[in-house]
C-alpha positions as CSV (number, residue, x, y, z in Angstrom):
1,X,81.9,112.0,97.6
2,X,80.6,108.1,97.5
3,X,78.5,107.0,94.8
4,X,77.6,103.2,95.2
5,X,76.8,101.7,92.8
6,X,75.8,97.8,91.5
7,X,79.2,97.8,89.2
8,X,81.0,98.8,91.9
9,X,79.6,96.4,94.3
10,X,80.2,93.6,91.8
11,X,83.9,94.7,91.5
12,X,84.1,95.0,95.9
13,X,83.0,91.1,95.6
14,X,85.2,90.2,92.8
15,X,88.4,91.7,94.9
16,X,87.1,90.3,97.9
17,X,87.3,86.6,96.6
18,X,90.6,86.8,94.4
19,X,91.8,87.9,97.9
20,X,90.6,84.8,99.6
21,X,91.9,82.8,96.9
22,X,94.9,84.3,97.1
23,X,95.1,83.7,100.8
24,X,93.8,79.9,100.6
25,X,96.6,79.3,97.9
26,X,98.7,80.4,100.1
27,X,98.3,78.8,102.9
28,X,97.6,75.4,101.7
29,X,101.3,76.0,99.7
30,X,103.1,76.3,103.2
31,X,101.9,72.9,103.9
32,X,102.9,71.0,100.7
33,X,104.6,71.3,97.5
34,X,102.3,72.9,94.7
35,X,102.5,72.3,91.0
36,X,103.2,74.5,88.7
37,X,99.8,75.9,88.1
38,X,99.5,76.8,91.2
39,X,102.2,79.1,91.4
40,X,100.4,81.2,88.5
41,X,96.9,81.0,90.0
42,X,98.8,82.6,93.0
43,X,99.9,85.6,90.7
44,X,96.5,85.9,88.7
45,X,94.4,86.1,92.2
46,X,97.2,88.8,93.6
47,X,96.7,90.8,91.0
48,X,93.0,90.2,90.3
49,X,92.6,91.5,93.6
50,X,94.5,94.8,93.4
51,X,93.3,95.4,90.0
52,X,89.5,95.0,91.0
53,X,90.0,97.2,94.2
54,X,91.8,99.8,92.0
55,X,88.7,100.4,89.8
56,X,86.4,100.3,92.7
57,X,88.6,103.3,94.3
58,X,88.2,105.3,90.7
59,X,84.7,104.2,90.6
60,X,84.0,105.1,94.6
61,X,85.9,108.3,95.2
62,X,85.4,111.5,93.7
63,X,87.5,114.8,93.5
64,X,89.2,115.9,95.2
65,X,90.1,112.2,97.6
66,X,90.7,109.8,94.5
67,X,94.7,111.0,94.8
68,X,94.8,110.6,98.7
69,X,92.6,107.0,98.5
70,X,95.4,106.1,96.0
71,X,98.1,106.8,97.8
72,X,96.9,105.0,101.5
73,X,96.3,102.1,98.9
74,X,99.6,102.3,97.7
75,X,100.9,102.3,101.5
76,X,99.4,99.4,102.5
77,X,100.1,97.2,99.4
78,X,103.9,98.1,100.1
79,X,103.2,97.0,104.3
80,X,101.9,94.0,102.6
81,X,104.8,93.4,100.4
82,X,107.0,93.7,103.8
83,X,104.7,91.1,105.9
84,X,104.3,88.7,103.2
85,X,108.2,89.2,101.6
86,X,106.1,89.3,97.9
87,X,107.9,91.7,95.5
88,X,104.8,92.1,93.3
89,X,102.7,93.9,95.8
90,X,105.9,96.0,96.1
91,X,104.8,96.4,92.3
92,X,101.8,96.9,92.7
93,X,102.3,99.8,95.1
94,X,104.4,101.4,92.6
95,X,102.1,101.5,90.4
96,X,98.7,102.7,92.7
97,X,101.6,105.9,93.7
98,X,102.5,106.0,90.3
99,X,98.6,106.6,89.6
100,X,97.9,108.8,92.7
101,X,100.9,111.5,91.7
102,X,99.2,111.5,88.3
103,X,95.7,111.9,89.4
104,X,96.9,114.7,92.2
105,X,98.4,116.8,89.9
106,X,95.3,117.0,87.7
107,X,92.7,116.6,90.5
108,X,90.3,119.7,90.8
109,X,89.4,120.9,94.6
110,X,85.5,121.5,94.8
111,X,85.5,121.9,98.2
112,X,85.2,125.6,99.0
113,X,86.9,124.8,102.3
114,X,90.8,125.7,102.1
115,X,91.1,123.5,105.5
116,X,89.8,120.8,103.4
117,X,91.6,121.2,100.6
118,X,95.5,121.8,102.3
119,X,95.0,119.2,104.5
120,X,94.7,116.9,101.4
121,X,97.6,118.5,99.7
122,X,99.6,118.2,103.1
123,X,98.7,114.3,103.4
124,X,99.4,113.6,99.7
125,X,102.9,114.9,100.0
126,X,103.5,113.7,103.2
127,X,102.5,110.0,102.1
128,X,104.5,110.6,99.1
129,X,107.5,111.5,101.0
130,X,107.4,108.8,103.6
131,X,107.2,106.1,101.1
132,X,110.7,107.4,100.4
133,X,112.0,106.9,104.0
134,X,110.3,104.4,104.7
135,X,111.8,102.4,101.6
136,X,115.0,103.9,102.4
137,X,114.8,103.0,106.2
138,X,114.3,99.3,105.0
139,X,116.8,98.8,102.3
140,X,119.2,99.8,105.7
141,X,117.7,97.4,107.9
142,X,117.6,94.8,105.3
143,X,114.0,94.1,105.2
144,X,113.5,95.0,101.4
145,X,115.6,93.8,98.6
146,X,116.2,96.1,95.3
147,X,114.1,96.2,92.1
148,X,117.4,97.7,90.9
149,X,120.3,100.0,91.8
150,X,119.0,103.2,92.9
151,X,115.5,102.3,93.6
152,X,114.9,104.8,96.4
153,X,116.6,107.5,94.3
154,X,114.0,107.0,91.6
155,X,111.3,108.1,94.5
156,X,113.0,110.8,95.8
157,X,113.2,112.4,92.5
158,X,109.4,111.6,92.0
159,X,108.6,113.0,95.2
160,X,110.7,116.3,94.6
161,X,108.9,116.7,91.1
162,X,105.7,116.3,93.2
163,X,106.5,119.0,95.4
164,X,107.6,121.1,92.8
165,X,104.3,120.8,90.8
166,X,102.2,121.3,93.9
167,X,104.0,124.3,94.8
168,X,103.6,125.9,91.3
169,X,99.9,124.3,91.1
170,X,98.4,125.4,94.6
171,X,100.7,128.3,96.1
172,X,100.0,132.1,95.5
173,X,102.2,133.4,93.2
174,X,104.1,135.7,95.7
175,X,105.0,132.6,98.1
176,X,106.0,130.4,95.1
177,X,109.8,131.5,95.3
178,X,109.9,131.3,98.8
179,X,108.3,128.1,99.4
180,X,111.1,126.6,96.6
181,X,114.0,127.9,98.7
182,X,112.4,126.9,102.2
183,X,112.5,123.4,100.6
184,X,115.7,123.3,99.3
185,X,117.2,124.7,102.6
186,X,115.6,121.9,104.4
187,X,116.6,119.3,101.9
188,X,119.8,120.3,101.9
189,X,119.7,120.0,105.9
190,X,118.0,116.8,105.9
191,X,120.8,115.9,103.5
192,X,123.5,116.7,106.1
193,X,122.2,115.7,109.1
194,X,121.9,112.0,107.0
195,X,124.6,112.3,105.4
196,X,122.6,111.5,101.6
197,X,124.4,113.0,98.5
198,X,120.9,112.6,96.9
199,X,118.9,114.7,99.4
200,X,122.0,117.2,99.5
201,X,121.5,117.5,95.2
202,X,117.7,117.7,95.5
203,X,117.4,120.9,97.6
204,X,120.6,122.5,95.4
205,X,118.4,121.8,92.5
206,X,115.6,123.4,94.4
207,X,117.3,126.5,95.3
208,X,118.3,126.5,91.8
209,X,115.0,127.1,90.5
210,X,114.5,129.3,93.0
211,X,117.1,131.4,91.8
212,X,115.6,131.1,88.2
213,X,112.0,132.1,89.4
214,X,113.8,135.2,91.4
215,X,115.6,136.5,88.6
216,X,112.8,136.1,85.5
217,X,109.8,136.2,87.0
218,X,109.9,137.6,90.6
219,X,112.5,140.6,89.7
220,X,110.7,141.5,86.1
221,X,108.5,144.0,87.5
222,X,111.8,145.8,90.0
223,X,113.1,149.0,88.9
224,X,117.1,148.8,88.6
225,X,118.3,149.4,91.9
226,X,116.3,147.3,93.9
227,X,117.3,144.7,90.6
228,X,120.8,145.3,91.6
229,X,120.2,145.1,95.8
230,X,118.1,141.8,95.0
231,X,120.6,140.1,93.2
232,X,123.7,141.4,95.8
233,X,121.4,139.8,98.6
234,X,121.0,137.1,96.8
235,X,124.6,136.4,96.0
236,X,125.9,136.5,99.7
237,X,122.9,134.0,100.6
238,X,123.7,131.5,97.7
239,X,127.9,132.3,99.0
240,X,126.7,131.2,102.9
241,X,124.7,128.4,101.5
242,X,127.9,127.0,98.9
243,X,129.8,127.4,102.2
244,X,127.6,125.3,104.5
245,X,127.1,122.8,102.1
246,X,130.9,122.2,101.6
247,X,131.8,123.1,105.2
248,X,129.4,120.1,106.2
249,X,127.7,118.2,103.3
250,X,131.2,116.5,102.5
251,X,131.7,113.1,100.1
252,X,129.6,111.1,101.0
């Protein structure tokens, strides 16, 4: 899944050095006043650097680890955005997960082994989701500042429409409905336990579509009375979950 070659090694070199440079401006600034200049020269080699190592990773990695490669990168530009309190690598690692939900949607699975291929799946959501709580986590403690208002709402709802697609995209067709539902109920959970209106909507909205995929697609090929069983189950279990919800998921 690597392919070397010269291009790529020129572009490794290129991101190396706009890194160093990066790092010398940067260091000889906490020592002295800079001009002007320097202060863009510090934003060029920034993002020369991540723009350089971006290509290489398209370049390098092939199907079906360009989305996961992404993603880490996305990871630890934002760690790097924390330890150096620099909002554009924050940027910047909005934009490599921006480009690693894009590319994992599309991305094709060669590998005949289905290990392989859900343990990719599983890590891809997994970093998706914890870039949620971990931004979440330190907008709390402080650490972070906001872009704007409802910053870690934004990726919550990207990470919800990523779970959705993978679940439609790389779940049999019989397990689709049930996998919807079993991540709404947990949403809806996590929701309560943290007392987060947001997580509380997501799984609602998940359960929702559930309910849609139940009644149009799942139901369709039911004769009428196990139609009219279905849809009496499904009632009471939509009654208990309207009752948890407001029973425990209260205002806030």
């Amino acid at each position: 899944w690597l392919a070397f070659s010269g291009k790529d090694f020129v572009h490794f070199c290129a991101g190396v050095s706009m890194a160093i440079c990066f790092y010398l401006l940067n260091r000889s600034k906490e020592r002295s006043d800079q001009p002007e200049i320097d202060q863009a020269f510090d934003h060029f080699f920034s993002v020369a650097a991540c723009f350089n190592f971006n290509v290489l990773l398209f370049s390098l990695v092939k199907d079906p680890w360009q989305s996961l490669s992404l993603a880490l990168e996305a990871f630890v530009l934002l760690g790097l955005s924390v330890g150096l309190e620099l909002k554009r690598f924050r940027v910047c690692s909005y934009l490599a997960l921006a480009c690693a939900g894009f590319v994992f949607v599309f991305e094709r699975f060669y590998t005949t082994i289905s290990l392989v291929q859900w343990s990719i799946i599983v890590v891809n959501l997994f970093i998706f989701w914890s870039f949620y709580y971990v931004v979440k986590l330190m907008k709390r403690t402080k650490l972070l500042s906001r872009f704007f208002e409802q910053e870690e709402v934004f990726l919550f709802c990207a990470a919800v429409i990523l779970l959705i697609l993978t679940i439609f995209n790389h779940f049999a067709g019989q397990y689709i409905s049930l996998s919807l539902g079993l991540s709404g109920v947990l949403l809806i959970v996590a929701g309560i336990l943290d007392k987060n209106k947001t997580e509380r909507l997501g799984g609602l909205i998940l359960l929702g579509i559930t309910l849609w995929r139940i009644t149009f697609v799942d139901l369709s090929g039911l004769d009428v009375i196990f139609k009219i069983i279905t849809f009496i189950v499904l009632g009471l279990l939509f009654l208990g979950a309207s009752y948890v919800y407001n029973r425990f998921g209260v205002d806030k």
